[in-house]
KOLDREN-431382 format. One record per residue (C-alpha): residue in three letters; residue number from 1; z negated, y, x. Coordinates in nm, 3 decimals. Layout:
+------+------+---------+---------+---------+
! guke ! ropa !      up !   north !    east !
+------+------+---------+---------+---------+
!  ALA !  NUM !       Z !       Y !       X !
...
+------+------+---------+---------+---------+
This chain:
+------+------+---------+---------+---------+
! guke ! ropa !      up !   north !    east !
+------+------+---------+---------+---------+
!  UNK !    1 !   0.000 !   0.000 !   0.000 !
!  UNK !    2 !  -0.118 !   0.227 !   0.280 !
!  UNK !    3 !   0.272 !   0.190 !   0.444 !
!  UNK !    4 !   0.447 !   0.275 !   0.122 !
!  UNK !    5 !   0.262 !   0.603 !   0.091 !
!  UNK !    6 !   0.327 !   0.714 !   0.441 !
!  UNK !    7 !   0.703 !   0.563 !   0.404 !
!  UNK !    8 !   0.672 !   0.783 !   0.076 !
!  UNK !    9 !   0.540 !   1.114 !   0.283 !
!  UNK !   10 !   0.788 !   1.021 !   0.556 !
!  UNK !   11 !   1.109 !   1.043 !   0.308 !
!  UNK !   12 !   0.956 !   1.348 !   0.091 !
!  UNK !   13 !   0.879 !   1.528 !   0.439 !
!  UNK !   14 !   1.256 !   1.474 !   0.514 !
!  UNK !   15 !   1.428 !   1.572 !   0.226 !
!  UNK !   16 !   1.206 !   1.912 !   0.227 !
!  UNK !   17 !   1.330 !   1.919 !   0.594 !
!  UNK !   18 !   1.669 !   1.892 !   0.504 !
!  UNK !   19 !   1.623 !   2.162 !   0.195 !
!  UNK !   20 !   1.433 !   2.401 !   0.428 !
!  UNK !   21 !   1.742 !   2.372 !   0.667 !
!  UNK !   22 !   1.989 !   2.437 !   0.415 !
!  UNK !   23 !   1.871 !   2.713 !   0.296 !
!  UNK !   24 !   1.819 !   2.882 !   0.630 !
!  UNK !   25 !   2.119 !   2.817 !   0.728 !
!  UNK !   26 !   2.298 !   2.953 !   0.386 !
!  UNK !   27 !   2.046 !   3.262 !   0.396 !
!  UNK !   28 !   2.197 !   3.340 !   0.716 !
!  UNK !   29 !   2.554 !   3.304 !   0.567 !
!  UNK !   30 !   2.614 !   3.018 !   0.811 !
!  UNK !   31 !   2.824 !   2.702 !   0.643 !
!  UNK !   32 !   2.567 !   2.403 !   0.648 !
!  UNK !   33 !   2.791 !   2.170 !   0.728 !
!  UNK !   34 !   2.921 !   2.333 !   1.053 !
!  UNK !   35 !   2.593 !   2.345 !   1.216 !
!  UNK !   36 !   2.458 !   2.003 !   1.064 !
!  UNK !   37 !   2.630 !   1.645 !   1.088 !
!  UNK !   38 !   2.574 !   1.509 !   0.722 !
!  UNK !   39 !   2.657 !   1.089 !   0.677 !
!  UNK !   40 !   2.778 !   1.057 !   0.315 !
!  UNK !   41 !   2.511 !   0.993 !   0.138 !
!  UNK !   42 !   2.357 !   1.336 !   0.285 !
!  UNK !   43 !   2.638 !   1.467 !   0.137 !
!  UNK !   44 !   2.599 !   1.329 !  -0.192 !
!  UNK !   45 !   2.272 !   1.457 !  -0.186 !
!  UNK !   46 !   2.274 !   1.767 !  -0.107 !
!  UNK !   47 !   2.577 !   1.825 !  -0.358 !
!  UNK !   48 !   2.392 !   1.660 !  -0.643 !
!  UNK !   49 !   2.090 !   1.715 !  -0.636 !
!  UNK !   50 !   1.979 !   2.020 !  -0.427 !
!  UNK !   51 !   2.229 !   2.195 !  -0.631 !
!  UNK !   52 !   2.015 !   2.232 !  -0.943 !
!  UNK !   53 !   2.265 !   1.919 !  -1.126 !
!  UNK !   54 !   2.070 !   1.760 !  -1.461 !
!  UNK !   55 !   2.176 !   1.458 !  -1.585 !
!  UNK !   56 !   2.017 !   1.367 !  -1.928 !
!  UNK !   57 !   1.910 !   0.975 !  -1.916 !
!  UNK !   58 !   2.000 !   0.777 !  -2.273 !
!  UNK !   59 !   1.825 !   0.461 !  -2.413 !
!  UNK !   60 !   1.985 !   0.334 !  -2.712 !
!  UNK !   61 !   1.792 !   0.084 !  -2.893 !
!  UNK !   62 !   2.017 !  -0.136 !  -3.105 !
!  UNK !   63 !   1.980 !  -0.502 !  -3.321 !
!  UNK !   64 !   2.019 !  -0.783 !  -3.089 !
!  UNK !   65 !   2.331 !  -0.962 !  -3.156 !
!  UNK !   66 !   2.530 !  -0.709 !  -3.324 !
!  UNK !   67 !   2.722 !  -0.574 !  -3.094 !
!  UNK !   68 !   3.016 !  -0.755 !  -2.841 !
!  UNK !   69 !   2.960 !  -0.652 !  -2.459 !
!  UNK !   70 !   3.277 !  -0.410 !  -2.534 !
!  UNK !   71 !   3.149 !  -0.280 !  -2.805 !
!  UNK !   72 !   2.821 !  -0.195 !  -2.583 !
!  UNK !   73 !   3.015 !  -0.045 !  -2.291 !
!  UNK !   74 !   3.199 !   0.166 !  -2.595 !
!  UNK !   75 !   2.868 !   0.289 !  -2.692 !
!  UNK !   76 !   2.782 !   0.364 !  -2.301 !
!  UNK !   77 !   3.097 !   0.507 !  -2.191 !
!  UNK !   78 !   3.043 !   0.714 !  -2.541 !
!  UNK !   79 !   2.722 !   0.863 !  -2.463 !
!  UNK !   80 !   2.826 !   0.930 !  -2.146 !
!  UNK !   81 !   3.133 !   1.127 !  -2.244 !
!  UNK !   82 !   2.925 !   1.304 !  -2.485 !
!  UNK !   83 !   2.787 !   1.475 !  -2.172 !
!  UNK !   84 !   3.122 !   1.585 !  -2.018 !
!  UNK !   85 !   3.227 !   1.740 !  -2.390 !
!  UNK !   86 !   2.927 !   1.877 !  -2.485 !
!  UNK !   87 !   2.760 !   2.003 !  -2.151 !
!  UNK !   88 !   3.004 !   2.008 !  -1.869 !
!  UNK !   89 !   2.828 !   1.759 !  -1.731 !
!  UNK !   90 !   3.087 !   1.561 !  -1.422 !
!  UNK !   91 !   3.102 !   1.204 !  -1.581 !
!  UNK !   92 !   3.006 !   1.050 !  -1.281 !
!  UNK !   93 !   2.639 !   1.142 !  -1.327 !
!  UNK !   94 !   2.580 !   0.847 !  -1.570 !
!  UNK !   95 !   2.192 !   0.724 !  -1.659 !
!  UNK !   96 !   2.211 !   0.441 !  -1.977 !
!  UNK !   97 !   2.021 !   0.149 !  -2.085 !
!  UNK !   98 !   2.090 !  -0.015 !  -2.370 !
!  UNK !   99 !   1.835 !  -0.219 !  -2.494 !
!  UNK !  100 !   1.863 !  -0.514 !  -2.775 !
!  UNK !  101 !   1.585 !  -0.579 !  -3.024 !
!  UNK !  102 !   1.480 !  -0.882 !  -3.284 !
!  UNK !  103 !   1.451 !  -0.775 !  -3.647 !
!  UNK !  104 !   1.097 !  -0.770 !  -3.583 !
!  UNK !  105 !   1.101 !  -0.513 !  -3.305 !
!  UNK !  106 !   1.360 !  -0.268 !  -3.434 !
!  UNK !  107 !   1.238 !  -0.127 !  -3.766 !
!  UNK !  108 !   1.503 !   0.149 !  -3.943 !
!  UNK !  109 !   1.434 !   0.309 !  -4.272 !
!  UNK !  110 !   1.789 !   0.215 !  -4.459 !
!  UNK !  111 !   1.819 !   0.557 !  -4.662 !
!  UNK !  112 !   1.578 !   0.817 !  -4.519 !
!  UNK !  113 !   1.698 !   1.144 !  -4.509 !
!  UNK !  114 !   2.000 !   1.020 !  -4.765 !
!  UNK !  115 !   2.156 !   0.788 !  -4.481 !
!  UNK !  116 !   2.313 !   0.489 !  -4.626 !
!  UNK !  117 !   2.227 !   0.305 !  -4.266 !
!  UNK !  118 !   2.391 !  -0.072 !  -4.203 !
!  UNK !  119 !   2.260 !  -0.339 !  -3.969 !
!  UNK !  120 !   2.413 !  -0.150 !  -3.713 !
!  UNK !  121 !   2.187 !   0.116 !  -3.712 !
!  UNK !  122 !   2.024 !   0.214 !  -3.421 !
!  UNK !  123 !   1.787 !   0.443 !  -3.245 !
!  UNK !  124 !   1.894 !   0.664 !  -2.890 !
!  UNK !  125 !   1.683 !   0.861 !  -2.727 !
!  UNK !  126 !   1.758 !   1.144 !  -2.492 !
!  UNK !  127 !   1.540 !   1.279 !  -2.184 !
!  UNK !  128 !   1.723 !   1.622 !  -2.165 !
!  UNK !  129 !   1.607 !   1.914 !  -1.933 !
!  UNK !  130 !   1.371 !   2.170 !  -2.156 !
!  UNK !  131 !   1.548 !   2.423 !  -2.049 !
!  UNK !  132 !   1.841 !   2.365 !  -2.294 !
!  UNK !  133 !   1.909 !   2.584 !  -2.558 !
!  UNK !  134 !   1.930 !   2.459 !  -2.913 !
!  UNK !  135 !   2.276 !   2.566 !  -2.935 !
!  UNK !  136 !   2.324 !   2.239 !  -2.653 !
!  UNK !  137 !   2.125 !   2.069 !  -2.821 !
!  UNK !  138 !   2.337 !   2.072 !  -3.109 !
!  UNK !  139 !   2.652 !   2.039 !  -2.954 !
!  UNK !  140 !   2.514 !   1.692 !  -2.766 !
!  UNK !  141 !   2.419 !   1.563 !  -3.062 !
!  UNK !  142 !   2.742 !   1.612 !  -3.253 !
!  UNK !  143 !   2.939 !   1.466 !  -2.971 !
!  UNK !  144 !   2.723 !   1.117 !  -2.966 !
!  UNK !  145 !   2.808 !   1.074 !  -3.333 !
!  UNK !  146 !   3.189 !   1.190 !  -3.313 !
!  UNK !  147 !   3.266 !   0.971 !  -3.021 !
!  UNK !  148 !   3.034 !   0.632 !  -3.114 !
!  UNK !  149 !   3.217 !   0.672 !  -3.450 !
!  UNK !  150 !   3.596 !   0.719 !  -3.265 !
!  UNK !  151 !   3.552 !   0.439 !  -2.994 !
!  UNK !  152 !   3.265 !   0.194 !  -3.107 !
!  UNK !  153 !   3.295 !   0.208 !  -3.430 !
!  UNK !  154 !   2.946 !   0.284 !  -3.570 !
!  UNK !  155 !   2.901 !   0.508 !  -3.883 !
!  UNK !  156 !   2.733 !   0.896 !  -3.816 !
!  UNK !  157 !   2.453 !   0.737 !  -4.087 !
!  UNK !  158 !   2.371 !   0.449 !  -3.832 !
!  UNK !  159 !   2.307 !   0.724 !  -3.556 !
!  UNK !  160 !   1.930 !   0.832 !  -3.515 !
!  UNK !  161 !   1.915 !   1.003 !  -3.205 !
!  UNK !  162 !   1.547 !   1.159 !  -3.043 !
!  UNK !  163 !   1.604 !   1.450 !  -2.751 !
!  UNK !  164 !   1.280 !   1.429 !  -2.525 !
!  UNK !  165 !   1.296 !   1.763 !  -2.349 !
!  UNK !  166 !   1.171 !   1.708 !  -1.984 !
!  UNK !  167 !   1.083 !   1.983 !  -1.700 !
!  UNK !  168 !   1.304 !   1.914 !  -1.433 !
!  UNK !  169 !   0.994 !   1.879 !  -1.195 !
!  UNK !  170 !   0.932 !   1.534 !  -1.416 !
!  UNK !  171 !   1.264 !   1.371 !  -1.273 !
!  UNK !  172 !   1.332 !   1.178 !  -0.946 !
!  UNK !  173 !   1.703 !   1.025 !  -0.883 !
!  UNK !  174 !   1.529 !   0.845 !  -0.582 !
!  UNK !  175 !   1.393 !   0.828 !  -0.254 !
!  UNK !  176 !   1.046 !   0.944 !  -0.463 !
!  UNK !  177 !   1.121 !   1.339 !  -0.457 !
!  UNK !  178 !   1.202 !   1.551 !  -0.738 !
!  UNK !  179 !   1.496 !   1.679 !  -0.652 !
!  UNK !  180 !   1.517 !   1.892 !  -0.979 !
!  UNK !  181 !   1.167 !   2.070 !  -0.911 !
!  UNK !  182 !   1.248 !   2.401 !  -0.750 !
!  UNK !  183 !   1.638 !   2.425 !  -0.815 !
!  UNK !  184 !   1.829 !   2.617 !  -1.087 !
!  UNK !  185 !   2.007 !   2.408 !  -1.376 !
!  UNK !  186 !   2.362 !   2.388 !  -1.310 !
!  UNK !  187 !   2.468 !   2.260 !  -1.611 !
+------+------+---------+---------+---------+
């Protein structure tokens, strides 16, 4: 336990490094990657994620059984596209799980809220960054009904969708920093 937290202080230590350089660098109108060798990966990092990019993360919870594994890469390439349409959001930033559940673990209300809901009816949730404005908000969810309707074929009433705004301090993409905590929203 005692080496994961100092391999955890180790990799936080160098990603603040590699921050701190940046924007030293920048402040002194020097091009980062003229003064810095950057593998890849470095590169990927820095681009995505000390950038200020948000990437909301979806869980759809749907009745095991019901749906072909097209039909559930429909539904994730659909919530992902949602994203690019509704947010600007570069498709390649892509977080989805898609979970299956029993009858007895998935419980949906038929015809609350005057939904005339089918056995295909599921629930998605959405972590989305709190600082999105409602007007986004609206806009996503549109686009997740629109385009599960137009390329999985699953009605607007089977659609219950739940945005969980998150701070951007609350997410890590890896390597146990948040990457999101001090940075601007790009998108």
């Amino acid at each position: 336990m005692q080496t994961f937290r100092v391999i955890i202080v180790l990799v936080a230590s160098a990603a603040v490094s590699l921050l701190l350089m940046h924007v030293a660098l920048n402040a002194c109108g020097k091009n980062v990657e003229r003064h810095l060798e950057f593998s890849d990966a470095d590169r990927f990092f820095q681009k995505n994620f000390l950038t200020g990019t948000h990437m909301p993360v979806f869980h759809a919870h749907i009745p095991k059984g019901r749906f072909s594994k097209e039909r559930k890469r429909a539904i994730a390439e659909s919530l992902n596209r949602s994203l690019v349409e509704a947010l600007g959001i570069p498709a390649g930033d892509r977080f989805i799980m898609i979970s299956e559940h029993d009858d007895d673990e998935l419980f949906i209300d038929p015809t609350f809220m005057d939904m005339d809901r089918t056995a295909d009816a599921m629930i998605i949730t959405v972590l989305i960054g709190a600082h999105r404005p409602s007007d986004d908000k609206q806009k996503l969810l549109a686009a997740i009904t629109r385009l599960l309707q137009a390329n999985a074929d699953i009605s607007p009433d089977d659609v219950f969708v739940a945005l969980v705004p998150v701070p951007n301090e609350n997410f890590s993409f890896g390597r146990g920093v948040a990457q999101l905590a001090d940075a601007s929203p790009r998108w």
